[in-house]
Biotite code that builds the C-alpha atoms (Angstrom):
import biotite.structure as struc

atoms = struc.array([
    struc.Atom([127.837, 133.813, 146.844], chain_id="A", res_id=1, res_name="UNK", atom_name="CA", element="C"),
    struc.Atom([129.995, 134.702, 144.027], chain_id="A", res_id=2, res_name="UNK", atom_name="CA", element="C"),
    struc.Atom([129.474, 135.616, 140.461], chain_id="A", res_id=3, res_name="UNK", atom_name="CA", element="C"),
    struc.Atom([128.649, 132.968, 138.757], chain_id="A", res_id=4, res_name="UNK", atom_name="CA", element="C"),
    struc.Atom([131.744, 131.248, 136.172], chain_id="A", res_id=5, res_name="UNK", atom_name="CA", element="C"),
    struc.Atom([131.819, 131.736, 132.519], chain_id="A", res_id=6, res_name="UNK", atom_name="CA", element="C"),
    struc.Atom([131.638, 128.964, 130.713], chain_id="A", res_id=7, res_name="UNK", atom_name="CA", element="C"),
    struc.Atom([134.178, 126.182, 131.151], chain_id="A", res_id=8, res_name="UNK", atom_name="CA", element="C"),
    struc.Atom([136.646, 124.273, 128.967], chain_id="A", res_id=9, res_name="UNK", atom_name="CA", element="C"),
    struc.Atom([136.661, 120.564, 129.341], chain_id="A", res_id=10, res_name="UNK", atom_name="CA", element="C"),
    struc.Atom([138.506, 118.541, 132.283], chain_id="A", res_id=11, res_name="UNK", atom_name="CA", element="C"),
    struc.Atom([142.222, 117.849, 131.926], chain_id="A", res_id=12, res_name="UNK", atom_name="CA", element="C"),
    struc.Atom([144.856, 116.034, 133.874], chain_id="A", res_id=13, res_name="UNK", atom_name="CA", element="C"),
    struc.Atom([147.108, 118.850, 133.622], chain_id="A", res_id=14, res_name="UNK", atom_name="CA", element="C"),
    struc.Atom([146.910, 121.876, 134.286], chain_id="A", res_id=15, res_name="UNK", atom_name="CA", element="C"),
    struc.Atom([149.345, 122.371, 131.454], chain_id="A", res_id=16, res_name="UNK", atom_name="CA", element="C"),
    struc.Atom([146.492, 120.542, 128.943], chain_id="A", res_id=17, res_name="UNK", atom_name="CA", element="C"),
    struc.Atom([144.126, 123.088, 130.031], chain_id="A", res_id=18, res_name="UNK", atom_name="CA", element="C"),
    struc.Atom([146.371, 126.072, 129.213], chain_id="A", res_id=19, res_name="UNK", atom_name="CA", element="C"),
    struc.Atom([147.051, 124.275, 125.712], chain_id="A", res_id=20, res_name="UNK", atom_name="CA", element="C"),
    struc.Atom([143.387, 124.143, 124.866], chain_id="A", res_id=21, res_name="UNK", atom_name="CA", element="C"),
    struc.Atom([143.008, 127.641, 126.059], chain_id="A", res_id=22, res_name="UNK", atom_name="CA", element="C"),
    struc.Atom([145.481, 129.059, 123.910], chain_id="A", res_id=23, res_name="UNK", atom_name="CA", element="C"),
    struc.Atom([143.833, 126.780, 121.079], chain_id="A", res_id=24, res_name="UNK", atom_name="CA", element="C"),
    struc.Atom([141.081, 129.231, 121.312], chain_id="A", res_id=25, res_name="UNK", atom_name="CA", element="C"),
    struc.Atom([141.814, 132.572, 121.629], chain_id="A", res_id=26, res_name="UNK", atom_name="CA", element="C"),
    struc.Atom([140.764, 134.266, 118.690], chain_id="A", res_id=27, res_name="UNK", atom_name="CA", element="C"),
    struc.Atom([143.195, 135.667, 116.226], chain_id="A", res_id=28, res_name="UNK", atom_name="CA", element="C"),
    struc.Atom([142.546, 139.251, 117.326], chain_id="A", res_id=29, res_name="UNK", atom_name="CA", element="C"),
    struc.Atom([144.455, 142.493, 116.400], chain_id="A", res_id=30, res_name="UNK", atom_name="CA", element="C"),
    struc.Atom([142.511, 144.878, 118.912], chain_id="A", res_id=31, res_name="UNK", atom_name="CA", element="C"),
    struc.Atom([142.171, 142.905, 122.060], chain_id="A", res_id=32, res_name="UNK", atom_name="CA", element="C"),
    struc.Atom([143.383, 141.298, 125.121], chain_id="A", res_id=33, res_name="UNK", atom_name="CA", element="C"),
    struc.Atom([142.419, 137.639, 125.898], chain_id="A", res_id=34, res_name="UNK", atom_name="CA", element="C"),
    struc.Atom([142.183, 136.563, 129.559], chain_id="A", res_id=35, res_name="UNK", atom_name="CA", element="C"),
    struc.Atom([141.372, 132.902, 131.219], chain_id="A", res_id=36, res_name="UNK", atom_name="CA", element="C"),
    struc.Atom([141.664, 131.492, 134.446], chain_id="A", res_id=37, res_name="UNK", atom_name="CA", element="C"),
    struc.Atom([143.143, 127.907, 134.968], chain_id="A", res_id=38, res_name="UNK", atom_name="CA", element="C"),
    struc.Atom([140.940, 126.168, 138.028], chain_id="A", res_id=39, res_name="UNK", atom_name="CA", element="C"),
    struc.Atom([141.645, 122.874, 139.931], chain_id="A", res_id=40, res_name="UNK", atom_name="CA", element="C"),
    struc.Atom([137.925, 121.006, 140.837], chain_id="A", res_id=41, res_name="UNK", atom_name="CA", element="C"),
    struc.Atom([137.972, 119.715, 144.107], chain_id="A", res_id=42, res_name="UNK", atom_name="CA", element="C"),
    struc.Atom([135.639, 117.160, 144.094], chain_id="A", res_id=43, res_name="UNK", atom_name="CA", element="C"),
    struc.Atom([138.021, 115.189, 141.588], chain_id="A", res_id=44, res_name="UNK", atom_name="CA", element="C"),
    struc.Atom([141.214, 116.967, 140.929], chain_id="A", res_id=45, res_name="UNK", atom_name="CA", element="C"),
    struc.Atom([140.661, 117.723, 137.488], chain_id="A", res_id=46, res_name="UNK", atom_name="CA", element="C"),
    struc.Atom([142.239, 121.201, 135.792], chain_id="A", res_id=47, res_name="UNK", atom_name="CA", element="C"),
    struc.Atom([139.490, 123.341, 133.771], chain_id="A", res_id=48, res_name="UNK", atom_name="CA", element="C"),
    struc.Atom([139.619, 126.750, 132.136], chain_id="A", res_id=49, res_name="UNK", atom_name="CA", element="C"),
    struc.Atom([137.495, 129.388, 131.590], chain_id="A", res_id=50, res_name="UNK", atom_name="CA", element="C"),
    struc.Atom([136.862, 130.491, 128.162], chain_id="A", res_id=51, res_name="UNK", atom_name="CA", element="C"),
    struc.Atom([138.713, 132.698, 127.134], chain_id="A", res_id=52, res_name="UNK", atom_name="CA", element="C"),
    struc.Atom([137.260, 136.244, 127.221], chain_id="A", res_id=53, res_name="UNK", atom_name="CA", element="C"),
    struc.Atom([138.049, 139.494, 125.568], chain_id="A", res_id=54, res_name="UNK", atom_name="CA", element="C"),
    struc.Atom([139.432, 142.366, 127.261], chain_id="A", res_id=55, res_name="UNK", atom_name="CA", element="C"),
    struc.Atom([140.590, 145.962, 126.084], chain_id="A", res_id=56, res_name="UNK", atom_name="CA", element="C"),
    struc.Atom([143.346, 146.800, 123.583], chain_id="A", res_id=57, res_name="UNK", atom_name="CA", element="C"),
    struc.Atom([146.038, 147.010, 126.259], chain_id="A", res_id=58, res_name="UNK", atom_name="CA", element="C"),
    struc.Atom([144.706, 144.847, 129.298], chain_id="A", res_id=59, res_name="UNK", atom_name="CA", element="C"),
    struc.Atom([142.412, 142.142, 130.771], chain_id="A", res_id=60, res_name="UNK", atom_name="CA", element="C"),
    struc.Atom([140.129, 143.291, 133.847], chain_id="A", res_id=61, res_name="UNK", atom_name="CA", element="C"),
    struc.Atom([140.239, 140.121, 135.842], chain_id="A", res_id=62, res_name="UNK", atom_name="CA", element="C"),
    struc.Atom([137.274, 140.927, 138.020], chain_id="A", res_id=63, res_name="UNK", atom_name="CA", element="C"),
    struc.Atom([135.469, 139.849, 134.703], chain_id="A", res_id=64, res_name="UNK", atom_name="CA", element="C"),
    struc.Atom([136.336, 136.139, 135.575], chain_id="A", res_id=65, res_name="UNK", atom_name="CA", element="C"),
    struc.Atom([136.664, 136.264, 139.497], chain_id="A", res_id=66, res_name="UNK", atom_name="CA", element="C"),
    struc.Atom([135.683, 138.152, 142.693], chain_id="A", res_id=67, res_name="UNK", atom_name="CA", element="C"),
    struc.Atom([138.186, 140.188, 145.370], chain_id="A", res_id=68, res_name="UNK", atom_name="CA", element="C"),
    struc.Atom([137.528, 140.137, 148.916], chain_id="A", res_id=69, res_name="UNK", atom_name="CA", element="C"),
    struc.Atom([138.066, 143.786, 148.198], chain_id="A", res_id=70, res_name="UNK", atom_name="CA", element="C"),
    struc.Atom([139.289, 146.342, 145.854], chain_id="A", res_id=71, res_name="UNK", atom_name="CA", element="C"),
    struc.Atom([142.626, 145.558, 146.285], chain_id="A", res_id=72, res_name="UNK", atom_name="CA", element="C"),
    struc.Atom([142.548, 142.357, 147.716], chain_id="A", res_id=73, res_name="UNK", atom_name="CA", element="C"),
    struc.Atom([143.073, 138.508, 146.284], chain_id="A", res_id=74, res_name="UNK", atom_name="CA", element="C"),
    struc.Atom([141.093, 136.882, 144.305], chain_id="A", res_id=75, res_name="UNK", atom_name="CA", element="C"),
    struc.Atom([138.216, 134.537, 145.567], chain_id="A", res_id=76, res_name="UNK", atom_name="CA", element="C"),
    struc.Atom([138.611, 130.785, 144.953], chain_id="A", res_id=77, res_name="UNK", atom_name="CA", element="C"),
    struc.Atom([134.991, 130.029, 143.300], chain_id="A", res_id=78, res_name="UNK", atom_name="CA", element="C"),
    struc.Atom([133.172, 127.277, 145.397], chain_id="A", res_id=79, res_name="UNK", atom_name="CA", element="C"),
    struc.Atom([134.331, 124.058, 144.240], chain_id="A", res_id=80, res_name="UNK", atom_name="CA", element="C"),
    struc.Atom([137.422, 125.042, 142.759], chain_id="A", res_id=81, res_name="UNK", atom_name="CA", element="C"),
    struc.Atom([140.919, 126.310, 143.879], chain_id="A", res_id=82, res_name="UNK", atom_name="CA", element="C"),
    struc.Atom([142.709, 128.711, 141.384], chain_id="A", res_id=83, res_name="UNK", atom_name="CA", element="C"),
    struc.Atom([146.017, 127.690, 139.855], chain_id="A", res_id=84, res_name="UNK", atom_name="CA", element="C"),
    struc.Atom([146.799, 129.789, 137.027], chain_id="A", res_id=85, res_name="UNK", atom_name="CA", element="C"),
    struc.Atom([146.009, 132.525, 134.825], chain_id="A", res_id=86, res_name="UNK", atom_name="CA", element="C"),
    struc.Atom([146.903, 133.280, 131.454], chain_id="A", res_id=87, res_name="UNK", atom_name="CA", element="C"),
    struc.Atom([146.049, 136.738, 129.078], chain_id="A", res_id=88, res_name="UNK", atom_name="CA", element="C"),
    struc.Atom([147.210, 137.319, 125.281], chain_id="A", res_id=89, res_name="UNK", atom_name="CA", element="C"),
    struc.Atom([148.662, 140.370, 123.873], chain_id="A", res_id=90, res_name="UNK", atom_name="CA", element="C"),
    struc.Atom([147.364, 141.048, 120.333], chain_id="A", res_id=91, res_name="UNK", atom_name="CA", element="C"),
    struc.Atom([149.505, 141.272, 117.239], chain_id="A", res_id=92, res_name="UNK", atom_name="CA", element="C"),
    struc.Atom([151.248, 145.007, 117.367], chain_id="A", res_id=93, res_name="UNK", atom_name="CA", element="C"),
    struc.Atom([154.307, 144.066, 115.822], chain_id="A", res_id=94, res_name="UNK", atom_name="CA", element="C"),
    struc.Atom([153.302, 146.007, 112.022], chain_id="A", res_id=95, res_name="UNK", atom_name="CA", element="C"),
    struc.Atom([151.932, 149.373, 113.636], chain_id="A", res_id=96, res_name="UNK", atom_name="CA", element="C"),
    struc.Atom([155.297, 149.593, 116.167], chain_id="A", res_id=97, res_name="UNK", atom_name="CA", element="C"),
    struc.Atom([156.852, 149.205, 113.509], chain_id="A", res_id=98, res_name="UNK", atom_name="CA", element="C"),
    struc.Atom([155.275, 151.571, 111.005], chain_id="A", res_id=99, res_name="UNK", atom_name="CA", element="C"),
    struc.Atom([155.479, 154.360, 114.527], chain_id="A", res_id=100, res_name="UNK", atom_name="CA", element="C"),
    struc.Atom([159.493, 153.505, 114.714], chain_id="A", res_id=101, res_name="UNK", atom_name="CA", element="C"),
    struc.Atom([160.947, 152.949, 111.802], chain_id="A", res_id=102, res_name="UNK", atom_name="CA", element="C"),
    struc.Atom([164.139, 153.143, 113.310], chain_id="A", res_id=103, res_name="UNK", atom_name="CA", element="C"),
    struc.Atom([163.769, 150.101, 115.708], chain_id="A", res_id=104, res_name="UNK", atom_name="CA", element="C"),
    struc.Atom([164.780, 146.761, 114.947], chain_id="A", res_id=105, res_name="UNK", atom_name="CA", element="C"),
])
């Protein structure tokens, strides 16, 4: 047995609908990464997301979301669900590169 999901978006038809309502609600965030997973049910086919979650300034620990067989290893479908996607957000650094190389355009 698994750790248990986060809390779930609504069902979808697409997988694609999912990712849309996902990106709908990650928070406008200067300091952090934003991770979700997409998921397929398999009792009806449906997509569903997980909420998306915050992560460091600079990455997204998936192991928040899902288990590994191991260390290294893939990621374990949660029961009653086959993984499809995944999706993270970068937050805004475009003013402090900037302000750290001038020079750049």
């Amino acid at each position: 047995m698994g750790k248990p999901l986060p809390r779930l978006s609504p069902p979808f038809i697409s997988a694609d609908d999912a990712a849309r309502y996902v990106h709908e609600h990650i928070a406008p965030s200067q300091t952090a990464e934003y991770g979700s997973v997409l998921l397929q049910r398999e009792a009806d086919g449906l997509f569903v997301a997980t909420l998306p979650m915050a992560g460091s300034a600079t990455s997204f620990d998936w192991t928040l979301l899902l288990d590994r067989h191991g260390p290294a290893a893939d990621f374990v479908h949660p029961t009653g669900y086959r993984i499809v996607a995944s999706l993270h957000s970068h937050p805004d650094t475009l003013a402090p590169t900037r302000r750290l190389n001038p020079k750049w355009s």
